[in-house]
TIRO-2110 file (N, C-alpha, C; in Angstrom, 1 decimal):
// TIRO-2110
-89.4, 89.6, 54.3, N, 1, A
-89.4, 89.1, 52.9, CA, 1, A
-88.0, 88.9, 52.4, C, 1, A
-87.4, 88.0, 52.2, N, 2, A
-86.5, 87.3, 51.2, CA, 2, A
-86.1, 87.8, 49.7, C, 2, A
-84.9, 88.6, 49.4, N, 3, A
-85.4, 89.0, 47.9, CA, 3, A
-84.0, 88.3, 47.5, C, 3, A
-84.8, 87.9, 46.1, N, 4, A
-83.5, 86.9, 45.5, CA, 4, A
-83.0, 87.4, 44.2, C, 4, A
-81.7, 87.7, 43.8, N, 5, A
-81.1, 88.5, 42.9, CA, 5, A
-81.5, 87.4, 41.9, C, 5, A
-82.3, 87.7, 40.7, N, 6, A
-82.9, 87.3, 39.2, CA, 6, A
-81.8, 88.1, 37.7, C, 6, A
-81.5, 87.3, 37.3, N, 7, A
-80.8, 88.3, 36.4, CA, 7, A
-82.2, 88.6, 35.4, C, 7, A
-81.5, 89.6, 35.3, N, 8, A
-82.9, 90.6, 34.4, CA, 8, A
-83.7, 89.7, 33.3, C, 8, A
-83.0, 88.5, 32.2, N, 9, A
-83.8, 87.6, 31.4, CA, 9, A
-84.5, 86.8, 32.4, C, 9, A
-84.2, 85.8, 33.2, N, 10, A
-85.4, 85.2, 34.2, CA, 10, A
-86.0, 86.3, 34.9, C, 10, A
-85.7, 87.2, 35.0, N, 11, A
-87.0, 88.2, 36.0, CA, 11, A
-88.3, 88.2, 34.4, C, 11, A
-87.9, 88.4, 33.4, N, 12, A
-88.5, 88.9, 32.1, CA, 12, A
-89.1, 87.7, 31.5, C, 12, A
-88.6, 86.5, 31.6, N, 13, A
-89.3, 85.4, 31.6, CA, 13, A
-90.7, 84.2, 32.5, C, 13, A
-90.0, 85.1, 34.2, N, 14, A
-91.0, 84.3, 35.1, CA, 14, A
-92.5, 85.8, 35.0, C, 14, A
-92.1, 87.4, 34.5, N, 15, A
-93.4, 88.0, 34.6, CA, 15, A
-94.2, 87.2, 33.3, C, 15, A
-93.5, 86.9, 31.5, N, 16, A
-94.2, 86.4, 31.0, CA, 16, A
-95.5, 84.9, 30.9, C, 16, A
-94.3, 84.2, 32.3, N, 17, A
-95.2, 83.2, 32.6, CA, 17, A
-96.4, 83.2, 33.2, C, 17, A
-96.1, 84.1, 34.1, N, 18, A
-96.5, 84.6, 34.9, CA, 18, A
-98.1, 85.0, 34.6, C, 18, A
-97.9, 85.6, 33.4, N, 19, A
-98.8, 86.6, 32.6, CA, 19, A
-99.7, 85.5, 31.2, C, 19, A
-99.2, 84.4, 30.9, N, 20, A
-99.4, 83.3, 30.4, CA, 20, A
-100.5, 82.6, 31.0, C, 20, A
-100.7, 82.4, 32.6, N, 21, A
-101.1, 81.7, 33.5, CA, 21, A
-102.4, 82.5, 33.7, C, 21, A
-102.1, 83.9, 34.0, N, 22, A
-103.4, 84.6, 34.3, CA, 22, A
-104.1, 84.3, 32.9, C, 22, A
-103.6, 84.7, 32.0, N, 23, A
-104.7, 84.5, 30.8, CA, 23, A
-105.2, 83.3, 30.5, C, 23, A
-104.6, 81.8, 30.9, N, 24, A
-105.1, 81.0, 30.5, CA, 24, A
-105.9, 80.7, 31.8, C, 24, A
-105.7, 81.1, 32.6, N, 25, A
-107.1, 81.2, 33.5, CA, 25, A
-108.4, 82.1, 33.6, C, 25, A
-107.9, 83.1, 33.0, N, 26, A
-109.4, 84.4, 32.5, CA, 26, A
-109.9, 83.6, 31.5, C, 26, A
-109.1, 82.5, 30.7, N, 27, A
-110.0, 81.9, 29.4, CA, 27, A
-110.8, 81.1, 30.0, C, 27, A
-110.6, 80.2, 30.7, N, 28, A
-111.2, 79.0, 31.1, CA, 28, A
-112.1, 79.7, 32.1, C, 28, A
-112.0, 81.2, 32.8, N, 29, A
-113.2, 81.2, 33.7, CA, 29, A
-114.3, 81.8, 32.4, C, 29, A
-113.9, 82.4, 31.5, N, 30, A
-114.4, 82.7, 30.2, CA, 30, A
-115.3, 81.8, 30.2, C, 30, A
-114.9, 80.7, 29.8, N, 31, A
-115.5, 79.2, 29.2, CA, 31, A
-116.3, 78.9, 29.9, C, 31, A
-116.3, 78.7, 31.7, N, 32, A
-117.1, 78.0, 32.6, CA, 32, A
-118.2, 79.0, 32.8, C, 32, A
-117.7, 80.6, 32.6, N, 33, A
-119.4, 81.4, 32.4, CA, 33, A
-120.2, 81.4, 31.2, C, 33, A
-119.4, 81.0, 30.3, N, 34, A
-120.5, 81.2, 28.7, CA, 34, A
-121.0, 79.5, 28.8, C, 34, A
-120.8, 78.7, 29.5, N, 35, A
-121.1, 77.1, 30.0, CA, 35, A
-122.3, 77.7, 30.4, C, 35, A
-122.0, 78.4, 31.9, N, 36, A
-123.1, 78.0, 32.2, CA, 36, A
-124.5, 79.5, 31.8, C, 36, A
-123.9, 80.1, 31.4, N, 37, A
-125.0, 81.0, 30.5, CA, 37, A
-125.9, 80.0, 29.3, C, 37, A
-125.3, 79.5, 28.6, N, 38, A
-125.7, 78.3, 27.8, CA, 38, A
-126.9, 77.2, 28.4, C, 38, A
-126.5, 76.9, 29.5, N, 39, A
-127.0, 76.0, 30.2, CA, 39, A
-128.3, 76.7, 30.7, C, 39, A
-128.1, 78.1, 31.4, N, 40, A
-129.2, 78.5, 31.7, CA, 40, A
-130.5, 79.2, 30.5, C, 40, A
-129.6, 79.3, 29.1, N, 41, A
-130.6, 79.4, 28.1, CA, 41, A
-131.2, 78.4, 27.8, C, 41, A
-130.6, 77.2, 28.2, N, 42, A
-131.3, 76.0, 27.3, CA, 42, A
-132.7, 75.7, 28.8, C, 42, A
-132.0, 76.0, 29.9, N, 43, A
-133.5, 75.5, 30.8, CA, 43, A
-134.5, 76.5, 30.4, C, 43, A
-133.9, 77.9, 30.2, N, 44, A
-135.0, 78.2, 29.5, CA, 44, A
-135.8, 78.4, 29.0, C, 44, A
-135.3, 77.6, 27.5, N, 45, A
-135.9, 77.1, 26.5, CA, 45, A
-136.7, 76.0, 26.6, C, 45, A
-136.5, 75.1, 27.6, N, 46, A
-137.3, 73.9, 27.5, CA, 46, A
-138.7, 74.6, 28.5, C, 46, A
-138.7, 75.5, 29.1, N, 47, A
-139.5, 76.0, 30.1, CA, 47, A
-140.5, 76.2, 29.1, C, 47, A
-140.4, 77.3, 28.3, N, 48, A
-141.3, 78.3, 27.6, CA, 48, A
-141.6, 77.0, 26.7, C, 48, A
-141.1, 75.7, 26.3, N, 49, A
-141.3, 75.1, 25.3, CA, 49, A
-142.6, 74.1, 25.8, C, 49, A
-142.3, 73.8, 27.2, N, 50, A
-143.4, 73.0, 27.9, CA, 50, A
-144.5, 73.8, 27.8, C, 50, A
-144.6, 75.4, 28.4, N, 51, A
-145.6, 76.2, 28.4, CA, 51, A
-146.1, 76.1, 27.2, C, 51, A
-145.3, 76.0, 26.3, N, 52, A
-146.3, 76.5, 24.9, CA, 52, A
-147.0, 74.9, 24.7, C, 52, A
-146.5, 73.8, 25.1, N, 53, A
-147.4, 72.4, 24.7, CA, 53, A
-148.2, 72.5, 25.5, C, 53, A
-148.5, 73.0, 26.5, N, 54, A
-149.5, 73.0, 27.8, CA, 54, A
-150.6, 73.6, 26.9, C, 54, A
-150.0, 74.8, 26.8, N, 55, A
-150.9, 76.1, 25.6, CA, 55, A
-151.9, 75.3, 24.9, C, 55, A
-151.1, 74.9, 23.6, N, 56, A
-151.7, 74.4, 22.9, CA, 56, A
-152.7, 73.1, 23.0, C, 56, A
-151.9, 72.2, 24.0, N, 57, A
-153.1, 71.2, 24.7, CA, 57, A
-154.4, 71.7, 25.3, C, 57, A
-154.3, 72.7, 25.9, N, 58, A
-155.3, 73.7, 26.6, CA, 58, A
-156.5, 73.9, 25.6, C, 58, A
-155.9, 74.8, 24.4, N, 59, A
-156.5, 75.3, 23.3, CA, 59, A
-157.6, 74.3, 22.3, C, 59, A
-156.4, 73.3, 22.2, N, 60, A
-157.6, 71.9, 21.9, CA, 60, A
-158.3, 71.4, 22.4, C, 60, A
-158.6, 71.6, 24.0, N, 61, A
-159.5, 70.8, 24.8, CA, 61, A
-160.3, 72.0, 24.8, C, 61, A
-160.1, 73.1, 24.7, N, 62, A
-161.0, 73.9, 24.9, CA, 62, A
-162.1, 73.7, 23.6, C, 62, A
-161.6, 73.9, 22.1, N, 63, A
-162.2, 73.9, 21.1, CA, 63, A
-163.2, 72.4, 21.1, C, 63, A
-162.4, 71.6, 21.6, N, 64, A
-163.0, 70.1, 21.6, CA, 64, A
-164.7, 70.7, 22.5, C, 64, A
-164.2, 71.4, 23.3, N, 65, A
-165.4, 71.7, 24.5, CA, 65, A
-166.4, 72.4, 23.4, C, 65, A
-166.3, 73.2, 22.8, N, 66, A
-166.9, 74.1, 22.4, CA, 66, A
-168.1, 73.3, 21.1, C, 66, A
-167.1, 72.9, 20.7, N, 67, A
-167.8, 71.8, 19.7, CA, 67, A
-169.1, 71.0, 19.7, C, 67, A
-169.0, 70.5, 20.7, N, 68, A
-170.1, 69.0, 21.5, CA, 68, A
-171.5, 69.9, 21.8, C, 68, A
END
């Protein structure tokens, strides 16, 4: 390994960057999990949303039966 004499302000500047970089990549992996958390609430919601029209379709043909 290669060590290269930094005067102490660029050593102090490339950890800040450094440290800049990590965080703006913990945000964006931040982002892409609350994405796709989002995403998997919303299939969920259409799921339970179909079930409940099925439901209710159900419930009317049944009554309709009952009726006659």
């Amino acid at each position: 390994m290669i060590h290269v004499y930094l005067p102490p302000y660029m050593a102090g500047q490339l950890v800040k960057e450094r440290q800049r970089e990590m965080l703006a990549q913990a945000e964006q992996q931040r982002r892409g999990r609350q994405l796709a958390a989002l995403a998997r609430a919303a299939r969920r919601a259409e799921r339970a949303e179909r079930r409940m029209r099925r439901a209710v379709r159900r419930a009317v043909q049944l009554r309709a039966e009952l009726q006659r």
